[in-house]
Structures are given as C-alpha cells and as structure tokens.
C-alpha positions in Angstrom: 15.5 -25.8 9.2 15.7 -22.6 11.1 17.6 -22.5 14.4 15.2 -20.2 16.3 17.8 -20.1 19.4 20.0 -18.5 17.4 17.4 -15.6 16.9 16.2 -13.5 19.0 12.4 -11.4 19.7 11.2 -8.9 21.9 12.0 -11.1 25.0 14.9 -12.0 24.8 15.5 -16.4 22.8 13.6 -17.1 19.8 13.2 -20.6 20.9 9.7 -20.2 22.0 8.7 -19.7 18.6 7.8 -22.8 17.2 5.2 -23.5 20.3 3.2 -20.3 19.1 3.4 -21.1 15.0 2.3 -24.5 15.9 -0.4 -23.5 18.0 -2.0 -21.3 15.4 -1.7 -24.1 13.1 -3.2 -26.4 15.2 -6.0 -24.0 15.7 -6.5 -21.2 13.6 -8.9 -19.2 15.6 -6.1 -18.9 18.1 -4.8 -15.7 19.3 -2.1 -14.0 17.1 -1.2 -11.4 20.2 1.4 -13.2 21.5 3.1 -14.0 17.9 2.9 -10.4 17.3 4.2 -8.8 20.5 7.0 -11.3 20.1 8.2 -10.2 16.2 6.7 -7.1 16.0 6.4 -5.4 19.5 5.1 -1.8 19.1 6.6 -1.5 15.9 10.1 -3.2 16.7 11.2 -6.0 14.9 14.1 -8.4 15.5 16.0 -11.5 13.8 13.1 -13.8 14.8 10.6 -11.3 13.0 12.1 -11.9 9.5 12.5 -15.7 10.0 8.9 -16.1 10.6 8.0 -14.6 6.6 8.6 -17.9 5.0 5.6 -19.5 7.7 3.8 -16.5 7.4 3.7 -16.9 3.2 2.8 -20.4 3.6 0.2 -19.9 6.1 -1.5 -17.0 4.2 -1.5 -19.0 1.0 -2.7 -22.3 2.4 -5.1 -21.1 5.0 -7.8 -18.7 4.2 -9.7 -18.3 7.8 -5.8 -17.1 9.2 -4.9 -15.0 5.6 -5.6 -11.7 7.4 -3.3 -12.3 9.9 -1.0 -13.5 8.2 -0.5 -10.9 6.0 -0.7 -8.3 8.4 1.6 -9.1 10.6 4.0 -9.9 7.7 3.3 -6.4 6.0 4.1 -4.8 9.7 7.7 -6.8 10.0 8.4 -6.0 6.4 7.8 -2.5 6.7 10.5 -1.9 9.7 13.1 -3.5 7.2 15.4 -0.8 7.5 15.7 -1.1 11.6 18.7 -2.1 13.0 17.7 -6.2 13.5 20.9 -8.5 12.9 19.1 -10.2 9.9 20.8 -8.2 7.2 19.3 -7.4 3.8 16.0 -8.9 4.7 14.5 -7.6 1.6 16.8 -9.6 -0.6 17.0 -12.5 1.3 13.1 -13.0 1.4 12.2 -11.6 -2.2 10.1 -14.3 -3.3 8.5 -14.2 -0.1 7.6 -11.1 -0.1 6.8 -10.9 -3.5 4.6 -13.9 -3.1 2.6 -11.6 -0.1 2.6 -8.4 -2.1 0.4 -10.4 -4.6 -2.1 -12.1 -1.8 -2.3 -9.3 -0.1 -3.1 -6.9 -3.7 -5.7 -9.9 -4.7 -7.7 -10.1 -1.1 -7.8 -6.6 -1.1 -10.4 -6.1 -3.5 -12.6 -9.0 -2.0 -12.7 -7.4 1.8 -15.7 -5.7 2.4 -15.4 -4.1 6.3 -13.1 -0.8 6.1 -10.8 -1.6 8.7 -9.7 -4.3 6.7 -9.5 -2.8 3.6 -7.1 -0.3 5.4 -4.7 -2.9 7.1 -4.2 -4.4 3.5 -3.1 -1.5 2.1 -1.0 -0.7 4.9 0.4 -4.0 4.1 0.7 -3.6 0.6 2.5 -0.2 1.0 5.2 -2.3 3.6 5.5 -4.8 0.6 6.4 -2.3 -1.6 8.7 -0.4 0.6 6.7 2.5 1.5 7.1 2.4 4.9 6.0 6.1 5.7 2.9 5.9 4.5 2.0 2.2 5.6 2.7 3.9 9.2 0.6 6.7 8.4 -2.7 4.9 7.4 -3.1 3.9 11.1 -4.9 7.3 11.1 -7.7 6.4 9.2 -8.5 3.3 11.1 -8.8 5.6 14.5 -10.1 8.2 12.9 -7.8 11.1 14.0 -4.3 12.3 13.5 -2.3 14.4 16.2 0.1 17.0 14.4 1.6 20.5 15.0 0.8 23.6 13.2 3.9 24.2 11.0 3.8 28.4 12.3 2.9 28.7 16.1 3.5 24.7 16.6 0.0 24.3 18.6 -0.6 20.2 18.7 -3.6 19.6 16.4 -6.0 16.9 16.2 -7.0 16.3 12.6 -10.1 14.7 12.5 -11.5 12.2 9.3 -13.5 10.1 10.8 -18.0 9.1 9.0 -19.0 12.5 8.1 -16.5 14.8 10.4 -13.6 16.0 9.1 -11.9 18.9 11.0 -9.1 19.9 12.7 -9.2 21.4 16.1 -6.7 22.5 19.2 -9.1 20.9 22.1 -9.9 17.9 23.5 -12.9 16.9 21.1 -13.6 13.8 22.5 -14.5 15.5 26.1 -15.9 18.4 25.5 -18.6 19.7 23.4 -17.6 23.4 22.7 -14.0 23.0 21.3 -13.3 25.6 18.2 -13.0 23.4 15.1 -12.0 24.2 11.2 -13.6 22.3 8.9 -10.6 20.3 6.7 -10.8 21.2 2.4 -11.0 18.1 0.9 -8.1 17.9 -2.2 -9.6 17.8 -6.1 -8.8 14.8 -7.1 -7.5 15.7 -9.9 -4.4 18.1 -8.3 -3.7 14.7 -6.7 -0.3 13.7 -6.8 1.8 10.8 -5.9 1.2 8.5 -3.3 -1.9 10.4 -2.9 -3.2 10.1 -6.1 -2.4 6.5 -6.0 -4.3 5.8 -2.8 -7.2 7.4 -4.3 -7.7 6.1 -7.9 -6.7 2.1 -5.7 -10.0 2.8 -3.5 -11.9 4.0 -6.2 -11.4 1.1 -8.4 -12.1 -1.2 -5.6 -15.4 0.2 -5.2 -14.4 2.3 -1.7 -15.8 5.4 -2.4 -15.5 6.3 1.1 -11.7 5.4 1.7 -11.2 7.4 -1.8 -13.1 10.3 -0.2 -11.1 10.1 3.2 -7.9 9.7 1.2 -9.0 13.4 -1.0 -8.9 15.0 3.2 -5.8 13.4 4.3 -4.4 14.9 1.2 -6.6 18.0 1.5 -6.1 20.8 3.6 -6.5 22.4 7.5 -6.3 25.7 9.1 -4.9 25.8 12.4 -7.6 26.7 15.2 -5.5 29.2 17.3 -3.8 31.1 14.3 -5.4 30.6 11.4 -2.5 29.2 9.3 -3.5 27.0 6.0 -1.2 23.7 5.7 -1.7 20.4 3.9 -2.8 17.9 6.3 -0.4 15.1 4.7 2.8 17.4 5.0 2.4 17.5 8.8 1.2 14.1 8.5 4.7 13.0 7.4 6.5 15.2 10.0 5.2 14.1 12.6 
C-alpha cells in the first residue's frame, strides 16, 4: 500500500490522491486535468508522480475508454525521470511498469487514426524509452510551429510545419498577412539519420504518410528570413 502523505505533488501533500484515482475509476469520462496538474505540472514531476505508474499501468491495461490517458500522462512523468523528485532511480524501481507501458503504448499506436494522437503516443513512447529530448520536442508538431534562433545573427524564428505550409519566418504570421517567409527543404529520406530516420521509417510503416512527411521538414532544412543563413531545423530544434 502506498503512503501518499508521505509523498508529495505540485501542491504541497500527496494525500489528496487517492480521491482523484478513484474518481476516474469510478467514472472514466472524468477529467484527467486535475490528476495531471497535480503529478505533472507544466512539466514538473514530484514523488507522488512516480507512485501513480503502477495505477496508471493497471488502468491503461484494464480500461480501454481511459488507455490514452493513461499512457500519456505516464509517458510525460517518465520522461522528467532525471529531475530532481525525492523518488530515486525511478527507472529501476518501476521497470516492469514501464516496460509494461512501452509495449501498450507501441501496440495502440498503430490502431489510432486522429494525428494528434498518433503524436502524443510517440511522445510517450520516446519517454518510455528514455529519449526525453525528443519526446519534448514533438509538442511542435501538434501546434504546428516551433520558435528557434538563427544560429548566425540569433533573430527568433518561427518554424512553420503545419497541412501544406512549411516555412520559417521572422514575423508574426499569425497576424499579419505580408510577413517575409522561406520555404523549409524537406530532408531525403534517405540522408536520414538517427532519431530522425527512426521517426520516419515508424510513421511510414504505420501508414502516416503525412507524419513521415512532416518528420522529412523537422529534419530538413530553413534559411533565416533576415540573413539568409541555411541551418537544419532539428539542430536548433534541440537548442532551444
């Protein structure tokens, strides 16, 4: 039995904890916002966070209406492992849990249909795995944009892959019409390397051509609008 007052979550006692796990089991169309800003509060996670991936296991494997959530919020906690929490080696102590998750979460993967989705599981696969730079970074292609600097004169670019518009640009594209934009030069896939390669070749064989093909312009490259330097978009990606 865990001792939840003995933990602690982004307010303070973890006592309150077993009210909100037994609410969502009582009713799995509850709201998981509460749960979340509690364990995993804008990223930060805590003693309580870690506690909650035996539940969270459970609850993805017996439930299917709350699996998404589930495994989501445990693929966020998992990937802050190495913050500072109290709840030493986390990814020891939980192995079977997690490994238990990685596996859910790489078998629903291939049956989700709606993109954002699709995304979130492989953000939580890459947490699962350890990856956490890269689980962090596909936030981007959810909203659509990324913000980074221009690696010669430092100008804050947005970096745009979003339907059919990928470019990067200086202004404020979502206000105004007449902002100077470069298109982005989407990678081969074949010069793919790494991470990047494996991202691509994991959407293709799931039948996501268009996450593959937003994956070959996060890994592509973009010129900066106000001096024209060439950088790869997933370098300053990782910088920022």
């Amino acid at each position: 039995m865990t001792d939840w007052s003995q933990l602690s979550h982004a307010y303070g006692s973890a006592e309150d904890i077993p009210n909100l796990l037994d609410r969502i089991e009582r009713d799995p169309s509850a709201d998981w916002n509460d749960l979340w800003s509690a364990l995993c509060h804008q990223g930060t996670v805590y003693s309580a966070s870690f506690a909650a991936l035996p539940w969270l296991t459970a609850t993805a494997a017996r439930d299917e209406g709350t699996r998404l959530s589930a495994l989501y919020l445990a693929g966020a906690i998992v990937a802050e492992a190495d913050q500072p929490h109290g709840a030493g080696d986390v990814r020891q102590k939980y192995a079977t849990e997690i490994a238990e998750l990685l596996w859910m979460a790489t078998e629903h993967r291939r049956v989700l249909h709606d993109r954002t989705d699709y995304l979130y599981m492989l953000k939580a696969i890459l947490g699962f795995e350890g990856v956490p730079i890269w689980c962090e970074n596909l936030e981007g292609l959810v909203i659509g944009e990324y913000e980074v600097s221009c690696p010669t004169c430092e100008t804050t670019l947005f970096i745009v892959i979003s339907g059919d518009e990928h470019f990067s640009t200086s202004g404020d594209h979502a206000l105004e019409d007449d902002v100077a934009k470069t298109p982005l030069h989407s990678a081969d896939p074949k010069s793919l390397r790494g991470i990047g390669r494996r991202l691509y070749e994991v959407a293709l064989t799931d039948g996501r051509h268009d996450v593959a093909a937003a994956m070959t312009y996060l890994f592509g490259n973009a010129r900066c609008t106000d001096c024209g330097t060439g950088f790869c978009v997933a370098d300053q990606v990782g910088r920022a």
